[in-house]
C-alpha positions in Angstrom: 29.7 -31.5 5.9 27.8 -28.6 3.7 26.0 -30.8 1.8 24.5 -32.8 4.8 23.4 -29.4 6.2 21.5 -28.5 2.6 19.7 -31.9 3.0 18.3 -30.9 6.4 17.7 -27.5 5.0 14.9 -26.9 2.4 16.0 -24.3 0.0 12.5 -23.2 -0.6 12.1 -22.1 2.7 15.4 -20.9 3.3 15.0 -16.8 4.5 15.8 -14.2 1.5 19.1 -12.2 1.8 18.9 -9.2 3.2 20.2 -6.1 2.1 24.0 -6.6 2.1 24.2 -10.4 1.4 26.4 -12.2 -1.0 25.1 -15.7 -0.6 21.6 -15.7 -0.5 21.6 -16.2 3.5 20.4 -13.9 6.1 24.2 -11.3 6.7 23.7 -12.8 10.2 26.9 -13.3 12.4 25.5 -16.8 13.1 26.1 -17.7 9.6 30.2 -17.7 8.8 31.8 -19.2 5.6 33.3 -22.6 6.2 37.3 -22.3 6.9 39.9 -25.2 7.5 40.4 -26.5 10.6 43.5 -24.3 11.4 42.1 -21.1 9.9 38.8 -22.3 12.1 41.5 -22.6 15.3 43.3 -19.4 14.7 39.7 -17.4 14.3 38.2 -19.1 17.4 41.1 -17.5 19.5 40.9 -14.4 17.9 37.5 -14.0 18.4 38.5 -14.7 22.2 41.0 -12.6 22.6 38.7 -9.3 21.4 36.1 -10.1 23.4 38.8 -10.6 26.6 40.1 -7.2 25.6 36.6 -5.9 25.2 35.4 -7.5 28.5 38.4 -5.7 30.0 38.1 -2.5 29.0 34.3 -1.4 29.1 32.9 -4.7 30.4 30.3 -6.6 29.0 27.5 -4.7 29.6 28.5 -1.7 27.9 29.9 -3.8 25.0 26.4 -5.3 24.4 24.8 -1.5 24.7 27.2 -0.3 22.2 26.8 -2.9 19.8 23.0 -2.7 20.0 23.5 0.8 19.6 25.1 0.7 16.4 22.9 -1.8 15.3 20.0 0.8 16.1 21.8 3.3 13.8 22.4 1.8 11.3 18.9 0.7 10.9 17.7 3.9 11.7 19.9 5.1 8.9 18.5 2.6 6.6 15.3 3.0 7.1 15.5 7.0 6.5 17.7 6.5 3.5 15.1 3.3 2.1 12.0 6.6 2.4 13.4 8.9 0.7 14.7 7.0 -2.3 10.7 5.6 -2.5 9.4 9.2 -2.1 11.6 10.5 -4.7 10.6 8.0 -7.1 7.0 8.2 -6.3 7.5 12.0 -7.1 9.3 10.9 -10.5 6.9 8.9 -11.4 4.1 12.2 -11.0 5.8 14.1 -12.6 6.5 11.8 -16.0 3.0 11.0 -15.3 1.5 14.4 -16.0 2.6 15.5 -19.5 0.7 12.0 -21.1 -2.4 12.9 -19.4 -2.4 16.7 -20.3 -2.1 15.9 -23.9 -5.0 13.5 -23.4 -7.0 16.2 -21.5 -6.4 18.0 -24.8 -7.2 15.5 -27.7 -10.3 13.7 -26.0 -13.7 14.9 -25.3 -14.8 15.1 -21.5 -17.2 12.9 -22.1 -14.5 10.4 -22.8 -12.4 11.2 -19.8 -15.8 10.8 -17.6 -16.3 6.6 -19.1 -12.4 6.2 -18.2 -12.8 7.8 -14.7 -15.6 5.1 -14.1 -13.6 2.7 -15.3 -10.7 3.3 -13.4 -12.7 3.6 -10.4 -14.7 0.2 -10.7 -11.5 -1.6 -11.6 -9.7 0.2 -8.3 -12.5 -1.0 -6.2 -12.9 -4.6 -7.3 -9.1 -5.0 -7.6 -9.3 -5.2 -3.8 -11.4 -7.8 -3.8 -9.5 -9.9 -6.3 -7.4 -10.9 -3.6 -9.7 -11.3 -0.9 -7.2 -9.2 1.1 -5.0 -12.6 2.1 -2.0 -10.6 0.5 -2.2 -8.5 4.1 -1.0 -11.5 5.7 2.3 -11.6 4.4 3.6 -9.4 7.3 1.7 -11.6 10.0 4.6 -13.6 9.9 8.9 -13.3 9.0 9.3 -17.1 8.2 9.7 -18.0 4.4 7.0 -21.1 4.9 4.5 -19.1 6.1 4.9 -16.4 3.6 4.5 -19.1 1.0 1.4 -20.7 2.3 -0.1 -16.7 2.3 1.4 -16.0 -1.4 0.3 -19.7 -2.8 -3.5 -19.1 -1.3 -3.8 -15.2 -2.5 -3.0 -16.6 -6.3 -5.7 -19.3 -5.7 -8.5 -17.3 -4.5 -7.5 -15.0 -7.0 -7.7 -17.2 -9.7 -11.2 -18.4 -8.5 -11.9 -14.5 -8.4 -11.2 -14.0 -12.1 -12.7 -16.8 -13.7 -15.9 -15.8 -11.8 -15.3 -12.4 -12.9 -14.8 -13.4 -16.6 -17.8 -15.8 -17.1 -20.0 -12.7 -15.4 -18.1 -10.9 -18.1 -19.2 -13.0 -21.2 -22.5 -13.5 -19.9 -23.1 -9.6 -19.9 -21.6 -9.0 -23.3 -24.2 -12.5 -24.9 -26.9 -9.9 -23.4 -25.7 -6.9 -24.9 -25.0 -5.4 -21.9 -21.2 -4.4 -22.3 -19.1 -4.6 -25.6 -16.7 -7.5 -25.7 -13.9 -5.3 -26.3 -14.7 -3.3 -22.9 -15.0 -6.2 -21.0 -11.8 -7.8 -22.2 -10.2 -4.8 -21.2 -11.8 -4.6 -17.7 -10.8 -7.9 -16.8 -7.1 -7.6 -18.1 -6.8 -3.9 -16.3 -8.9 -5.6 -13.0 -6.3 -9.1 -13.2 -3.1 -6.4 -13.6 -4.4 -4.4 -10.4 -4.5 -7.7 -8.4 -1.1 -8.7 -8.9 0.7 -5.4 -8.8 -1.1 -5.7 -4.8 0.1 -9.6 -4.8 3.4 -8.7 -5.5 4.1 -5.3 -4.0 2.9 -6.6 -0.8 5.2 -9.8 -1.3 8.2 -7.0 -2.2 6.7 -4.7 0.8 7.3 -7.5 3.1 10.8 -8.8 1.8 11.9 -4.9 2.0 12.5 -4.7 -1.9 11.8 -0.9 -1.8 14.3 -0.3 -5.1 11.7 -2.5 -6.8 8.8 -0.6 -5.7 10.3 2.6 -6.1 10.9 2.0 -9.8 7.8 -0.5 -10.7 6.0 3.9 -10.6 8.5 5.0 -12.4 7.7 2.2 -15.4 4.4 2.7 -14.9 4.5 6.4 -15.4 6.2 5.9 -18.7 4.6 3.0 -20.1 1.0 3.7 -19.6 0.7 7.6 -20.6 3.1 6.6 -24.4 0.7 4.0 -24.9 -2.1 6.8 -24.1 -1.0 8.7 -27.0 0.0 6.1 -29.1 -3.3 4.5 -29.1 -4.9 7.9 -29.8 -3.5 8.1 -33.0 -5.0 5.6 -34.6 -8.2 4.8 -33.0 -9.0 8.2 -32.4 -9.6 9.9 -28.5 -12.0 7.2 -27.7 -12.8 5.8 -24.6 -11.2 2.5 -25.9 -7.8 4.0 -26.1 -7.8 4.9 -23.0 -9.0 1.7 -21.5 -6.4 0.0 -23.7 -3.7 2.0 -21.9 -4.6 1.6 -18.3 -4.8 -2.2 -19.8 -1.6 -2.5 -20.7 0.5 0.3 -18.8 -1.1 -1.8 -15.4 0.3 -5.1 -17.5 3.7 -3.9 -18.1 4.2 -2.8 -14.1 3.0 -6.6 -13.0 5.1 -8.0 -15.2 8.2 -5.2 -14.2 7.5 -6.5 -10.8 7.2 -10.2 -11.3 10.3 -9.8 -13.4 12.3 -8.4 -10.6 11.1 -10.5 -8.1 11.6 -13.8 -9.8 14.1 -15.6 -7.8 11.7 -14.9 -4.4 8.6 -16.0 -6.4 10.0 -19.5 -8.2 10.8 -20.3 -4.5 7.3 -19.6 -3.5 5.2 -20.4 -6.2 7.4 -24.2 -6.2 4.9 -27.1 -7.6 6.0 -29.4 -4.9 4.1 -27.0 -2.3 0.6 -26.8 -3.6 -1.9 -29.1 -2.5 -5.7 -28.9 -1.7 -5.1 -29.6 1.9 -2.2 -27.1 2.3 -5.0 -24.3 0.8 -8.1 -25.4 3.2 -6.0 -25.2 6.0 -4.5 -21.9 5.1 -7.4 -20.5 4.3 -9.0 -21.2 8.0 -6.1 -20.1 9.3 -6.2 -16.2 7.6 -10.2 -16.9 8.0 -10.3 -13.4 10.0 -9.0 -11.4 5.6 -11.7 -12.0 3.8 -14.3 -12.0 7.0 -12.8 -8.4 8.1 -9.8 -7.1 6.5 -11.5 -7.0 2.8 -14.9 -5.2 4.1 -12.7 -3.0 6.2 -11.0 -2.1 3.3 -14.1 -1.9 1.1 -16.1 0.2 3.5 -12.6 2.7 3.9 -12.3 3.3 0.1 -16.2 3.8 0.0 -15.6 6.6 2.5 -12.7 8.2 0.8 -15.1 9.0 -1.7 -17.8 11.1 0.6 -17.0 14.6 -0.9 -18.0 13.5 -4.5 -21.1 11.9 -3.3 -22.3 15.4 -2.1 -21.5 16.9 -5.3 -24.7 16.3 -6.9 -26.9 18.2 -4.2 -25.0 21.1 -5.3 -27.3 23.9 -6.1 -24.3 26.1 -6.7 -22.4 25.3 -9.8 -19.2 27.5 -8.8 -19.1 25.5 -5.4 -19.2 22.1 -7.1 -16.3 23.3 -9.5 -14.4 24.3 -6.7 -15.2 21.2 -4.6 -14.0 18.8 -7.6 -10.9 20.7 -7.9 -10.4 20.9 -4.5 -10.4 16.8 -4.4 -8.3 16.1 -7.2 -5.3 18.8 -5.9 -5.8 17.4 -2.1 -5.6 13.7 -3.3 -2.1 13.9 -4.7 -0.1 14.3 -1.1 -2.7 12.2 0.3 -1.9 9.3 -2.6 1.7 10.0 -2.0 1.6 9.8 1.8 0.4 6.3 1.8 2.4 5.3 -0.9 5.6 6.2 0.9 4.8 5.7 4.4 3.2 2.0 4.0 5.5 0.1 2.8 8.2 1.3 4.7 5.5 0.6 7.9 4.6 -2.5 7.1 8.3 -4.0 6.4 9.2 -1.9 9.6 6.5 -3.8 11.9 7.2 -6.9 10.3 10.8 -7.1 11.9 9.3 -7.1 15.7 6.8 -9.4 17.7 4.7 -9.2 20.8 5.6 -6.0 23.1 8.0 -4.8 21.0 5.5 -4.4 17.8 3.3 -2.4 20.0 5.8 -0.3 21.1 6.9 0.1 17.2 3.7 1.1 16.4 3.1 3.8 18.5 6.1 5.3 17.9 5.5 5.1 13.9 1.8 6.5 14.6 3.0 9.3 16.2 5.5 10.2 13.5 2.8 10.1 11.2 0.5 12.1 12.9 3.1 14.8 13.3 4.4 14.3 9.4 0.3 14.8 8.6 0.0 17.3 10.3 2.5 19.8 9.2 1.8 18.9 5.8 -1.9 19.4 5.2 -2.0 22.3 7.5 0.6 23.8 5.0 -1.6 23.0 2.7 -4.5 24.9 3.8 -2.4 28.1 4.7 -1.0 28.2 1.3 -4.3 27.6 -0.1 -6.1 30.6 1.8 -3.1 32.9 1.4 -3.1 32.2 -2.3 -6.9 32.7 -2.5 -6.6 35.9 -1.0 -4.0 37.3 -2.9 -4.1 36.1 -5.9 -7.5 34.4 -6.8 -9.6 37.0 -5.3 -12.0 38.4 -7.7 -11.8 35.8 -10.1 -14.0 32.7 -11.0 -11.6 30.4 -8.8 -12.2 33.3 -5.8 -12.7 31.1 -2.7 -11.3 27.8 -3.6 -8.6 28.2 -0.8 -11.3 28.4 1.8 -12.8 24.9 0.2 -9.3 23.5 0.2 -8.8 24.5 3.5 -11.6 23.1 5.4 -11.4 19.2 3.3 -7.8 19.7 3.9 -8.9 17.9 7.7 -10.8 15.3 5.9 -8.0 14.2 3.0 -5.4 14.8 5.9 -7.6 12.0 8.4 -7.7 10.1 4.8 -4.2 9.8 4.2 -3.4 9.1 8.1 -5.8 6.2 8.0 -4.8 4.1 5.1 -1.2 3.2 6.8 -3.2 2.5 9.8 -5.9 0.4 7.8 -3.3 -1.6 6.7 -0.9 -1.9 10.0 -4.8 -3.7 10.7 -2.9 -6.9 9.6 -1.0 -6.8 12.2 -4.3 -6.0 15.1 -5.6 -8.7 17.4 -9.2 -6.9 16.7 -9.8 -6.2 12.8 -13.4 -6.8 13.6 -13.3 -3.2 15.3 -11.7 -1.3 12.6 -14.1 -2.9 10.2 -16.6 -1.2 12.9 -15.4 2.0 12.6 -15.1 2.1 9.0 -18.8 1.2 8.7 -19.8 3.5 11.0 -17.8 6.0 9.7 -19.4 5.5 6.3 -22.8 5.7 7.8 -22.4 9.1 9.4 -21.3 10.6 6.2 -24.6 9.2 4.3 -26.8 10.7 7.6 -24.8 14.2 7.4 -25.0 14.3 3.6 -29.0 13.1 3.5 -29.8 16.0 5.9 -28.1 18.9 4.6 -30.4 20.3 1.5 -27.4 21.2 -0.4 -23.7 21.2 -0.8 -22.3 23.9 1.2 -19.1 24.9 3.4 -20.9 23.5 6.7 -21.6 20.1 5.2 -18.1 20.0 4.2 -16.7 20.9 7.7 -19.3 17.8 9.2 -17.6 15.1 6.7 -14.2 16.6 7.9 -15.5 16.1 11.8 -16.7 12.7 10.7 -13.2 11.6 9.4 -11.5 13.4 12.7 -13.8 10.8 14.9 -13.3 8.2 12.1 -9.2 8.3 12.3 -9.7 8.4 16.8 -11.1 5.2 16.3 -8.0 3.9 14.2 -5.6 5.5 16.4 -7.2 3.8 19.8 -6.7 0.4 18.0 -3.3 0.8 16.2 -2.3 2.3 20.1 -3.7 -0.8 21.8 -4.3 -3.9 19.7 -1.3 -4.2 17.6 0.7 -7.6 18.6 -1.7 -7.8 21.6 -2.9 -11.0 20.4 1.2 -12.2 20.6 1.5 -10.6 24.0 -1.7 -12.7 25.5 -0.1 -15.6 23.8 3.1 -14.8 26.2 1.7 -14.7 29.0 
């Protein structure tokens, strides 16, 4: 009887519907709606005499080929139409993004917009350590339990996180250190990043990429109107803008927790939690916080190795064009990742063992080659435009910078889908290795040049060309390896 089998069956852990479902179960053939018994009878032969006819005709072989086939297709179709939607409302979400900022850029001091770049950057770097990076885990495993244990033990830790974070936060401000206000801020801003991570990863994995998609598009609208609203009447202080990036950062985590409800009740249930449940989950993913968050730590750090050189600069023209350089050759790197990740990570979370391997090779390679015809389009544009249109002018020989960092922002963008496919890797210690290493090979180049110049840029470049080898070897040999030794 149905309700015997919804006694046997826990609802919290029951899988999420796919795309397609009307029920709330997996749209698996396995799982038919209940018929009477002579409806049932009449199906049954049916269903027997197609598969006589099939057997019959093009045997069962090529009946299994063909169904797999269009199976193959349809995902492949899927999957293409799932990217583009996301990369078209990434783009959207640039776009509305721009005309807030520019009007900023117009009504505040640069001093102003230098305090908000800090603060952006300090809350962008801490956010990932809110989490301790157990979010990752989330596409370790496709089983609803699992994914609950992971979600239920990356809001603990970051609970723990933030109340650390906001007693460190009222002891600076009783010492004078940081205004109240400020700190507030930080900590609402720092508490919004984490779960926009926490729940984009949980929508990542569940293959909600309508919700991502759109939680950029809310974002781009929210936090820019508040820009300018808060402008008015406080003035084009740094407080209005930390205000905004409060709130606009609010407003997406609570877009995304809205639309995600339903899968969160299930996983957040009260019945679940338990000290026990968290210890033991928490030596199981031992390997995030241990690896996985300095991996990410010591990447982001890197990212950052063409501004660190921008203070040796003896050469005030070189600098500008350096700093421009970076911000124009960040946006398709930013984008890239944004895109291409999520549609990775759900994409590697569907296979196991050999087969994930063999998934992520071929999804490496179609990066590299989608990487590669973009940022070397981006240098040739940059030179030809230098050359005819910039030359002579103050901005004369920015395409030449562009072009030579274009090798370091595109090993940048390549490597963050990898850094995060490092979930999946039966070594994350390595990658953690070649980040550091990487990050210690930029400090050594950038120490022993005297001043910033096109060579020292070229060496960072080399160093994030050795830097992205290192990710490749290990996304082309130890992804699901640790599922294929348990095989064998």
């Amino acid at each position: 009887m149905p309700a015997e089998r919804s006694d046997v069956i826990d609802p919290i852990d029951r899988p999420q519907a796919s795309t397609g479902d009307h029920d709330g179960r997996p749209a698996d053939v396995s799982v038919m709606p209940e018929l009477p018994v002579e409806d049932a009878e009449m199906a049954a032969q049916l269903a027997l005499t197609r598969a006589s006819l099939a057997k019959e005709l093009i045997g069962t072989a090529a009946a299994a080929a063909g169904h797999k086939a269009a199976l193959t297709s349809l995902t492949k179709s899927a999957g293409f139409r799932d990217g583009a939607m996301l990369a078209l409302r990434f783009v959207q979400a640039r776009l509305l993004s721009v005309w807030g900022l520019l009007l900023a850029a117009a009504l505040c001091p640069p001093k102003v917009f230098a305090d908000f770049a800090i603060f952006a950057a300090l809350a962008n770097v801490v956010s990932i350590a809110v989490l301790l990076r157990f979010e990752a885990v989330f596409f370790q495993h496709s089983d609803r339990f699992q994914l609950g244990r992971a979600f239920r033990l990356a809001v603990a830790a970051g609970a723990v996180f933030l109340s650390g974070m906001a007693i460190l936060i009222l002891f600076a401000a009783s010492q004078g250190w940081v205004l109240r206000g400020f700190g507030a801020l930080f900590l609402i801003s720092l508490a919004s990043r984490a779960a926009i991570r926490l729940l984009l990863a949980e929508a990542t994995a569940e293959g909600d990429f309508s919700t991502i998609g759109n939680s950029n598009i809310v974002q781009a609208l929210v936090q820019p109107a508040m820009m300018i609203l808060l402008i008015w009447p406080l003035g084009p202080t740094a407080l209005a803008l930390f205000a905004a990036d409060a709130f606009g950062h609010a407003v997406a985590a609570g877009y995304l927790a809205w639309r995600r409800r339903g899968s969160l009740l299930r996983l957040m249930h009260p019945s679940r939690w338990s000290r026990t449940e968290l210890l033991e989950a928490g030596w199981q993913w031992r390997s995030s916080p241990t690896y996985l968050l300095p991996s990410a730590l010591l990447s982001f750090s890197f990212s950052a190795a063409p501004l660190l050189a921008l203070p040796m600069s003896s050469n005030p023209v070189l600098a500008a064009h350096v700093a421009l350089a970076t911000r124009l050759l960040d946006m398709p790197a930013q984008m890239f990742g944004a895109v291409i990740t999520p549609l990775v990570m759900s994409d590697l979370r569907k296979h196991q063992g050999r087969d994930q391997q063999g998934r992520a090779r071929l999804l490496t390679l179609g990066m590299v080659a989608i990487v590669a015809v973009i940022f070397s389009a981006i240098a040739l544009v940059a030179v030809g435009t230098d050359e005819f249109f910039l030359n002579g002018t103050k901005w004369g020989g920015v395409g030449e910078v562009m072009a030579i960092m274009a090798l370091f922002y595109g090993c940048g963008a390549l490597v963050g889908p990898l850094q995060e496919m490092g979930a999946f890797s039966s070594r994350p210690h390595s990658q953690m290795a070649a980040n550091a290493a990487a990050l210690a090979a930029a400090a050594i180049v950038i120490w022993s040049f005297d001043s910033l110049s096109l060579a020292l840029l070229a060496v960072i470049g080399l160093v994030s060309l050795a830097r992205l080898l290192l990710h490749l070897r290990l996304t082309w040999t130890a992804i699901g390896a640790q599922q294929i030794a348990d095989a064998n």
